[in-house]
LUMTI-376136 format. One record per residue (C-alpha): residue in one letter; x, y, z. Coordinates in steps of 0.001 Angstrom, whole numbers, padded with zeros to 6 digits, always signed. Example, Ala and Ser with C-alpha at 12.3 -4.5 7.8 and 13.67 -1.06 7.14 Angstrom:
BEGIN
a+012300-004500+007800/s+013670-001060+007140/
//
This chain:
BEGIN
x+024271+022031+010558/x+022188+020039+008259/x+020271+016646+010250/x+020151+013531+008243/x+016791+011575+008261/x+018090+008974+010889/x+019117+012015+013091/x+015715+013413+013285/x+013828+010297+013773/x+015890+008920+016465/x+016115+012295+018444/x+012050+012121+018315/x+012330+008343+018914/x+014055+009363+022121/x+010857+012354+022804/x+008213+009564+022086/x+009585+006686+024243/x+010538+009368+026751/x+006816+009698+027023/x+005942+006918+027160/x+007629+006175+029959/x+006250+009207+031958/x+002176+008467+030935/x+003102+004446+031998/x+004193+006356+035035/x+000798+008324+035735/x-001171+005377+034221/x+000638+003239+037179/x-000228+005806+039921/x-003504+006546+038605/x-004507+003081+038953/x-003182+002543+042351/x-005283+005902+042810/x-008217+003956+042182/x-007491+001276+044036/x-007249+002997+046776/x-010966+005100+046192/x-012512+001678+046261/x-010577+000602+049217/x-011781+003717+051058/x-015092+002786+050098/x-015229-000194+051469/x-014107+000768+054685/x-016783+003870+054860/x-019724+001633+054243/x-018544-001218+056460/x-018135+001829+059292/x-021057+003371+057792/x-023859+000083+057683/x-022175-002801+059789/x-021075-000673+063344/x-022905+002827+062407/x-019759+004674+063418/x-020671+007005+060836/x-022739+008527+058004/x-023541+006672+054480/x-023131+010079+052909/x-019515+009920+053877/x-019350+007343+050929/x-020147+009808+048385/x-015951+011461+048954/x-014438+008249+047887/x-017707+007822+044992/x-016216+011171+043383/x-012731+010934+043837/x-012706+007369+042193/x-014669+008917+039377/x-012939+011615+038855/x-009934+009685+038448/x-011349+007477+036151/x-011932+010434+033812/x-008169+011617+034118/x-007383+007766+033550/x-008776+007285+030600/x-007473+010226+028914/x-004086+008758+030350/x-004345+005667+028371/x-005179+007311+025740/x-002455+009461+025509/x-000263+006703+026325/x-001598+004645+023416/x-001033+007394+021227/x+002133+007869+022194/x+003398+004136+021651/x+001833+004179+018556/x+004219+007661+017708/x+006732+005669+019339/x+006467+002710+016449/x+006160+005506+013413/x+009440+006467+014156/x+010744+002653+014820/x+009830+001542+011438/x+011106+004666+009993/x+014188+003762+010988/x+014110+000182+010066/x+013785+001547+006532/x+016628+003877+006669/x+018481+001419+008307/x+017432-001542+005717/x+016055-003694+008421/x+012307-002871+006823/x+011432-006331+005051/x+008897-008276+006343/x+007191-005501+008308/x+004024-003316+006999/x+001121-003700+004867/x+002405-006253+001761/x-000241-004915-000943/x-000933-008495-001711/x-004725-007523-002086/x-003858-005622-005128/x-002064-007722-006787/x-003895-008580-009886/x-003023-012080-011760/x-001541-011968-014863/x-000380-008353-014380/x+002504-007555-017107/x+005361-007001-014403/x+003787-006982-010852/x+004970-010208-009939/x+008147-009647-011904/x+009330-006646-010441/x+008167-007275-006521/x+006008-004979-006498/x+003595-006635-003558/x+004064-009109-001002/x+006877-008985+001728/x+010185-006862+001437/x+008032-005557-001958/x+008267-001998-003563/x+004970-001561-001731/x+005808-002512+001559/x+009010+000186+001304/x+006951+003004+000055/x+003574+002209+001892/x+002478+004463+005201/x-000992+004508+004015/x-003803+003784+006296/x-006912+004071+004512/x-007695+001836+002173/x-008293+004293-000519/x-005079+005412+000192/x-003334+002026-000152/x-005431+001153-003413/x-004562+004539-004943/x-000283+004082-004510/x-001038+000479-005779/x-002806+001765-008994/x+000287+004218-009392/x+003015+001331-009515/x+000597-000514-011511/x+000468+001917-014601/x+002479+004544-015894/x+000976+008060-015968/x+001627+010793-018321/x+004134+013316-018006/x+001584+016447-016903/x+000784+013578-013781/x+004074+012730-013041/x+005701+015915-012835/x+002463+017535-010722/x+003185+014124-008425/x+006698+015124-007893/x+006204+018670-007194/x+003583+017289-004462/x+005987+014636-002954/x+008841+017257-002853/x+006552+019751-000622/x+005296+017224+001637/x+008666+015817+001776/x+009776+017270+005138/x+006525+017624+006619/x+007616+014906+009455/x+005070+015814+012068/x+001917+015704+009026/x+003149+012477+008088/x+003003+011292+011857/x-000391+012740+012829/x-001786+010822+009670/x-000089+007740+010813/x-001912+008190+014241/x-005184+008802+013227/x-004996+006004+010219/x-003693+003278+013138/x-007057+004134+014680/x-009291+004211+011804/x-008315+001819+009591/x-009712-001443+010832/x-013097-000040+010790/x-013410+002365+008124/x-014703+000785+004734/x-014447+003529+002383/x-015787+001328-000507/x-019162+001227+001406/x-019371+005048+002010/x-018809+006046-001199/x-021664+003591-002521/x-023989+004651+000427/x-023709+008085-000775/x-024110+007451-004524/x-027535+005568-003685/x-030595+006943-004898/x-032842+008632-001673/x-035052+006491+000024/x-037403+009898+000768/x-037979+012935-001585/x-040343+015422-002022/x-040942+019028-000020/x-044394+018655+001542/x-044012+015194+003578/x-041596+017225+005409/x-043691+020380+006086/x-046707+018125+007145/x-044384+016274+009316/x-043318+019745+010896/x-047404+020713+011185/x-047819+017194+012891/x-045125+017990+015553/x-046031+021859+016291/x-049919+020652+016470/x-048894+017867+019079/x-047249+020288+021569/x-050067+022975+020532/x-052506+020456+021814/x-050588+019707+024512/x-049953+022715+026020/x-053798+023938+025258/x-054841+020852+027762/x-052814+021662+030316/x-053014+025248+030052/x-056415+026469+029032/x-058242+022707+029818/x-058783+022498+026025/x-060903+019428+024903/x-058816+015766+025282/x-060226+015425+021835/x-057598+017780+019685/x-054752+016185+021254/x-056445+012974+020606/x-056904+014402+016735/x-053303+015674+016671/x-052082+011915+017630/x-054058+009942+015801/x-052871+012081+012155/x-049405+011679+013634/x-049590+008541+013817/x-051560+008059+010551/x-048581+009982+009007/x-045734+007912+010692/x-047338+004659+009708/x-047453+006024+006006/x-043513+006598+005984/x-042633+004164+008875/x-040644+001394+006906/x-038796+003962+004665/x-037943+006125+007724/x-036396+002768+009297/x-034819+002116+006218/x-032691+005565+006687/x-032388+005398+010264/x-030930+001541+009513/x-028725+002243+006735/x-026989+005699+008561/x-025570+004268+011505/x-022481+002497+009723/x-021677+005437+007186/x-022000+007935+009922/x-019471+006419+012460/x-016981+006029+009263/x-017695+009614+008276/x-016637+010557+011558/x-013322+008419+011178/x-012693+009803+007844/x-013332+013699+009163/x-010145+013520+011634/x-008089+012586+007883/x-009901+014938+005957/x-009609+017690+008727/x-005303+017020+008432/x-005842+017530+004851/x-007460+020516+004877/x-005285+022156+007461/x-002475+021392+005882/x-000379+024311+004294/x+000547+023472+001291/x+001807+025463-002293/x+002535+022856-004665/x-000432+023220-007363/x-001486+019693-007081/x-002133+019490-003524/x-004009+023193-003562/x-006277+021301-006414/x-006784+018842-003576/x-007822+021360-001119/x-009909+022726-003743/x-011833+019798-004579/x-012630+019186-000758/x-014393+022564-000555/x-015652+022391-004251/x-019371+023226-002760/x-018281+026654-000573/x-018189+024150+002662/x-014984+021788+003606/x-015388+018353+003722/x-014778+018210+007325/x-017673+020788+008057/x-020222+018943+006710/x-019213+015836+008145/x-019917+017259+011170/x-023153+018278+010236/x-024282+014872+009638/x-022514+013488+013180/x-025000+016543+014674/x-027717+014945+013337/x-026829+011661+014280/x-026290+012520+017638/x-029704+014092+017540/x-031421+010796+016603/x-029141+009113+019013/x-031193+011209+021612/x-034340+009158+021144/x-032539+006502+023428/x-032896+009028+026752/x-035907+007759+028682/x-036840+011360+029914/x-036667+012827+026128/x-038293+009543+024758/x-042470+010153+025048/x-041319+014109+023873/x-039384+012360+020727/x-042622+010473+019674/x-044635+013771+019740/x-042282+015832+017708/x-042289+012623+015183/x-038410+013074+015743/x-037020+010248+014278/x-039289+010612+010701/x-038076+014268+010886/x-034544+013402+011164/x-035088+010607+008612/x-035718+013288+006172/x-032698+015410+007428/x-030433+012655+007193/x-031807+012366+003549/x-031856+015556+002956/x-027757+015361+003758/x-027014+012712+001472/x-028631+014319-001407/x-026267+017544-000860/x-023265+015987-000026/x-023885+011807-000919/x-022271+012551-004501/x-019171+014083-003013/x-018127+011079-000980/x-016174+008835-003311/x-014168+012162-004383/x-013882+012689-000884/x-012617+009047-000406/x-010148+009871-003711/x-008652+012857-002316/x-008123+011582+001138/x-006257+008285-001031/x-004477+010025-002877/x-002999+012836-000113/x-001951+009516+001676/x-000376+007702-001311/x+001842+011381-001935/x+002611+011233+001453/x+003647+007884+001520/x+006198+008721-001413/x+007095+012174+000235/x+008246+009430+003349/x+010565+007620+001021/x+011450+010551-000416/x+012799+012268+003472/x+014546+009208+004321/x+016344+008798+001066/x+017589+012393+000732/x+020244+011099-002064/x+018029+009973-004582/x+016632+012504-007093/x+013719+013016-008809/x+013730+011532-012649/x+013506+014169-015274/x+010831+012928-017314/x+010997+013365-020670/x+008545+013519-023799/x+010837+012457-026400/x+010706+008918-026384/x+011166+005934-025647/x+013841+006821-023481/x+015482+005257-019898/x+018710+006568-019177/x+020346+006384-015727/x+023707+006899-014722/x+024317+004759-011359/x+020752+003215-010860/x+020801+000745-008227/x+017941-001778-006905/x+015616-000247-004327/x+014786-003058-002531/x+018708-004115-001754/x+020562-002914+000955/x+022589+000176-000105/x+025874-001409+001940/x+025848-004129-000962/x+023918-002647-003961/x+026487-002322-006953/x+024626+000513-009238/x+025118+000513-012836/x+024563+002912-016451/x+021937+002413-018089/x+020852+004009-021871/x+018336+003046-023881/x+016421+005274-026386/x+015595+005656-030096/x+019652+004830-031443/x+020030+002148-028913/x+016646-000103-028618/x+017920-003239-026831/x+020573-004188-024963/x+020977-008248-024773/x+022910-009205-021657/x+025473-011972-021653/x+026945-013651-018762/x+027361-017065-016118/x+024633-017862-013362/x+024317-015314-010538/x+026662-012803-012443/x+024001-009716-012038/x+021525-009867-014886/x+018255-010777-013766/x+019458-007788-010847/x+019723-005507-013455/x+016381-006043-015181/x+014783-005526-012112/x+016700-002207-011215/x+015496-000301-014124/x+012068-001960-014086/x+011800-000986-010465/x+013407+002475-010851/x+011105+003171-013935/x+007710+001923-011952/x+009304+004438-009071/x+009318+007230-011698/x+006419+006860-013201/x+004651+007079-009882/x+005947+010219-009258/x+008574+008797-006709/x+012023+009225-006462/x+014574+007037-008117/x+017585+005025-006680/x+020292+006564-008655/x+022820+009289-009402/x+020157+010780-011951/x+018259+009918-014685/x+015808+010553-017657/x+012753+008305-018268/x+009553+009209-021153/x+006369+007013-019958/x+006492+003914-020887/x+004282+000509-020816/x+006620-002125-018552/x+005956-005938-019921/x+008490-008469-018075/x+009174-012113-018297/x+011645-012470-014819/x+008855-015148-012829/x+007704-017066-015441/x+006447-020420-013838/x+004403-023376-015228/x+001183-024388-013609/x+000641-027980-012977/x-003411-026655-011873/x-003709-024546-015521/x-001825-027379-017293/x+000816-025342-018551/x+004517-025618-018907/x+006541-022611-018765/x+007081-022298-022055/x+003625-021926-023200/x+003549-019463-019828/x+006512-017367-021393/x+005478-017157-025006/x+001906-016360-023839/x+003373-012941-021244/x+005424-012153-024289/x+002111-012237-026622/x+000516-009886-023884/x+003909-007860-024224/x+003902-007594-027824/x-000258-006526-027955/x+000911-003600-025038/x+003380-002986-027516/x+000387-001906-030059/x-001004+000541-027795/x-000572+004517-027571/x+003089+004014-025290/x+005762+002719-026044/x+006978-000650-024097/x+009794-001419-021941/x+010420-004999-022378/x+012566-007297-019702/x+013046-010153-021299/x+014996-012795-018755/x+016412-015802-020572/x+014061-015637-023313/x+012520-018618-024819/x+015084-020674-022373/x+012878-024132-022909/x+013350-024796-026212/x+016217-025537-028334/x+019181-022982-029916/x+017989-023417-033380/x+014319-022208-032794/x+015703-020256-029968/x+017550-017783-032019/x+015092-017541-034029/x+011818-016715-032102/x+013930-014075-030220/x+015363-012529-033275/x+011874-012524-034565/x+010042-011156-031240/x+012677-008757-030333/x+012795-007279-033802/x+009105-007341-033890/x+009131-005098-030635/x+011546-002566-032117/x+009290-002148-034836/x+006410-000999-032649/x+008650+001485-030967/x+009845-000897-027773/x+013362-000441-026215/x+013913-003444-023956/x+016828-005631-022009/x+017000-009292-023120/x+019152-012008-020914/x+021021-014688-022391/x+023249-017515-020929/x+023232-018452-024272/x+026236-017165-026547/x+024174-018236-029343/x+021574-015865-028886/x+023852-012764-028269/x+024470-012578-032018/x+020875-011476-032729/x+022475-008603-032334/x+023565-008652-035939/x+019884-009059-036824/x+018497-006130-035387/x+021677-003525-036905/x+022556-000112-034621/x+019650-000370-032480/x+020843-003182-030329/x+024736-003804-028623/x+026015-006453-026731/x+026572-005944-022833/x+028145-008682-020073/x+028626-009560-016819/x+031686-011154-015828/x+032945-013899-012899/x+036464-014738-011393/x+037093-018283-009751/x+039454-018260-007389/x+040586-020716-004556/x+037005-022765-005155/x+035318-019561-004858/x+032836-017739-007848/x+033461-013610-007383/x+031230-011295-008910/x+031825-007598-008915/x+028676-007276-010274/x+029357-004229-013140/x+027618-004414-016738/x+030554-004316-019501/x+030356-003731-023270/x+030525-007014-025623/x+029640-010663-024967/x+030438-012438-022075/x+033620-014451-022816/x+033337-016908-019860/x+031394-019684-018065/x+030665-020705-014653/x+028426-023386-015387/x+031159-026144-014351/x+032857-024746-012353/x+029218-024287-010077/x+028613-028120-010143/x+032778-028830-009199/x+032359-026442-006285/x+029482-028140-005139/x+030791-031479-005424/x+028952-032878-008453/x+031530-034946-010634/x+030547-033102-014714/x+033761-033626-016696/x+034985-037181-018271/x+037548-037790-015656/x+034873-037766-012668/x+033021-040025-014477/x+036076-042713-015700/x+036991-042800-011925/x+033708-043444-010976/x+033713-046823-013713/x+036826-047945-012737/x+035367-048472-009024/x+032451-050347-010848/x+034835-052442-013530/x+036723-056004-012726/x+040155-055031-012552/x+041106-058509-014259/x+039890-061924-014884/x+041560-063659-012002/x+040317-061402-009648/x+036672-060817-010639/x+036348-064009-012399/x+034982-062346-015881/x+036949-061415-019280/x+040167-060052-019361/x+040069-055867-019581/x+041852-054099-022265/x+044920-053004-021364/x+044961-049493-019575/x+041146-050422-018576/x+039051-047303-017981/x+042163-045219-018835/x+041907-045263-022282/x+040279-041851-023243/x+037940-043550-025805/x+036239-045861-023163/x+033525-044928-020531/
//
């Protein structure tokens, strides 16, 4: 029988904090271990030096058996902080089956640019954002490379190649938690931005013969060495020999410090970024975009990972100078201006291949970030994308971001016969939700992701949306002037090679009907001109009859409201025609705010002089602040 997504990660849940439990166990007795070593210790050399009743070399039993267990301790607490960290994969991955996810992970907020068409629109960073949902990235390359794909649409030959990828990493659970565990530890300190322009700088030493002089230098040190000591050769060729060597170092000294200098931060993130690339390449995979991946890590004849490790073996050997016993040998073999030139002489192979290096270890983790989503939302399909556009049809799309106990999904159609659909209906009835559902279900598909939704068709499109329009006290704007200038970035996205998707959310709301109905007869017709299929929402029954204007490529669509025993229902389902109803009113009544004539006459007649013998004024008009025509 089939296991659902929850099934599997709560039955290794149960495995990981099973573990944990039994390393806390061996970390506890391990310590007390230690403990006692040092205890033991104490007594021996208070036995051993205060009363003599025994040896000092007695000490050396408890000396290795507190080592010892030192070793097997810290591999303990290793394992046991790898195994909480497994522990908290699976934790989170159930928080986002179980729609408890918002507020946790990495937000994205970095990548937000400003004035981005839809970013802010469609939640697409920041907490319980489309990023944080999708996100398991690590890296940073890997974060800023699922970032670019919500950001902007890619072509159909991407997409499709995406969702083949995302469909074979899809149930690779245990891939998806190794890169989690190395990531956790790496990605704090690795700065991928930095190693890719480390390796694209030009070399600091060049040229063939430096080198073999500096090898001469070094084999005519320990040839004058060994003739001294050996065959009493005259003091004066190893004198010779030094003196050149030096002459030689001194020449090359403050370049050869400039390599040694500038190696020591790459190198340690190389080695970081080796234990991701080394997941990569291991991985078995058949899906033609992630074989181009493997492909482009071994584009040389030698894997990524290999020739990391090349450079970490020279590093180590430069780290060798440091030994005091190997350190007067180091200076004669002019070690660290030989490995200088080695360390150059690595960069110049393999410096060019680390920002595609940094790109394919992004871009594995932004696929396997969507193949995540993908496992633990086994329901949703993959959108057929389509060439023959502009096209966005859904059948039962619902909002990613909602809960799916209290999601209501709805149908939605829009191609070359049916460019806009303007959306009537009261406050809080569903529209601004539905603008957001197919913007955030066509950013998912154009990512290569799947969609929330019973199945649909989407062409690549250009999104432009108008749902968090604000004015700016700082900028001196209103929001008007902030609306009309998104929908002039719209409308110039809207000249380009794509066609647009425009979500248009109460458009032109701050100024009047008149010039209301107007602009957005004019910009909406203006967009289906250029191609544009779009949503428009209106409050406004005045502006549902642009509809009219723009002929068979636009209809009329509503939500609806019931108020019933002082409550507003919505159910929340898109209907053909205007919206016959309003809920404006009835909002402020439930509320208590006093909107209609009689609120207001009873509120005078508390105010008003009942008569003149009472108050002491005129005498009222008969009926008072009855009479409909007085307020």
């Amino acid at each position: 029988m089939d296991t659902t997504p929850a099934e599997v990660y709560r039955a290794r849940q149960t495995e990981r904090a099973a573990a944990v439990s039994a390393l806390a166990r061996h970390h506890d007795r391990l310590a007390s271990g230690r403990l006692g070593m040092a205890a033991l210790a104490a007594v021996i050399g208070w036995g051993a030096f205060g009363p003599g009743f025994w040896s000092g070399w007695w000490l050396a039993a408890p000396a290795a058996g507190f080592l010892g267990l030192a070793v097997v301790h810290d591999r303990v607490l290793a394992a046991l902080d790898r195994a909480r960290r497994a522990l908290g994969v699976y934790e989170r991955g159930l928080a986002r089956i179980e729609d408890r996810w918002s507020g946790t992970g990495a937000t994205g907020d970095a990548y937000a640019p400003p004035d981005h068409p839809y970013a802010a629109d469609l939640d697409l960073f920041g907490d319980g954002s489309l990023f944080q949902l999708l996100s398991a990235a690590r890296l940073h390359a890997g974060e800023q490379t699922l970032a670019n794909w919500l950001l902007a649409p890619a072509d159909q030959v991407a997409i499709v190649a995406r969702q083949a990828a995302v469909d074979d990493l899809r149930g690779r659970v245990d891939l998806r938690e190794q890169l989690a565990l190395t990531g956790d530890s790496i990605s704090a300190w690795l700065d991928t931005a930095g190693l890719a322009d480390w390796g694209a700088q030009p070399p600091l030493l060049s040229g063939h013969w430096p080198r073999v002089i500096a090898v001469g230098l070094a084999l005519a040190n320990l040839a004058a060495l060994v003739a001294g000591f050996a065959f009493d050769a005259s003091p004066a060729w190893a004198a010779t020999a030094v003196a050149c060597s030096v002459a030689f170092s001194m020449i090359w000294r403050r370049r050869v410090h400039q390599v040694i200098a500038s190696v020591n931060a790459p190198a340690r993130h190389l080695r970081l970024l080796a234990e991701v690339l080394a997941l990569v390449e291991s991985a078995r995979v058949s899906a033609p975009h992630l074989v181009a991946l493997h492909a482009r890590l071994a584009a040389t004849g030698d894997t990524a990972s290999h020739r990391i490790a090349q450079l970490t073996r020279l590093v180590d050997l430069l780290e060798s100078r440091q030994n005091q016993i190997f350190a007067p040998i180091a200076l004669l073999l002019l070690w660290g201006t030989q490995l200088a030139w080695a360390l150059e002489g690595w960069r110049s192979r393999s410096g060019p291949s680390l920002s595609e290096w940094v790109a394919v270890a992004g871009e594995f983790e932004a696929l396997s970030s969507l193949a995540g989503y993908a496992f633990e939302h086994p329901a949703d399909p993959f959108p057929h994308i389509v060439d023959d556009g502009p096209r966005v049809d859904g059948a039962a799309l619902a909002h990613p971001l909602l809960p799916a106990a209290r999601v209501v999904p709805n149908d939605i159609a829009l191609d070359k016969d049916t460019r806009v659909l303007v959306v009537s209906g009261s406050n809080m009835s569903g529209k601004s939700t539905l603008l957001r559902t197919v913007g955030a279900n066509v950013v998912l598909a154009l990512a290569g992701a799947p969609v929330r939704g019973r199945r649909m068709e989407v062409s690549p499109v250009a999104l432009g949306a108008t749902l968090r329009i604000q004015d700016s006290l700082q900028a001196g704007k209103s929001r008007f002037f902030a609306e009309i200038t998104r929908l002039k970035q719209i409308v110039d996205l809207a000249n380009g090679p794509i066609p647009v998707l425009f979500l248009l959310d109460e458009l032109l709301a701050g100024t009047n009907s008149h010039d209301r109905r107007l602009g957005a007869a004019g910009i909406v017709q203006g967009l289906v001109d250029k191609r544009a299929i779009g949503l428009v929402t209106t409050h406004d029954l005045a502006l549902a009859e642009v509809v009219s204007d723009l002929g068979v490529h636009a209809r009329n669509v509503h939500f609806s409201d019931t108020f019933d025993d002082g409550q507003m229902r919505f159910d929340y389902r898109m209907r053909e025609g205007v919206v016959s109803t309003s809920n404006a009113l009835a909002l402020m009544r439930s509320i208590g705010l006093a909107v209609d004539g009689d609120d207001v006459r009873q509120q005078d007649d508390v105010r008003q002089p009942r008569s003149h013998g009472e108050h002491g004024g005129r005498t009222e008009n008969p009926g008072g602040s009855n009479n409909p025509n007085q307020v």
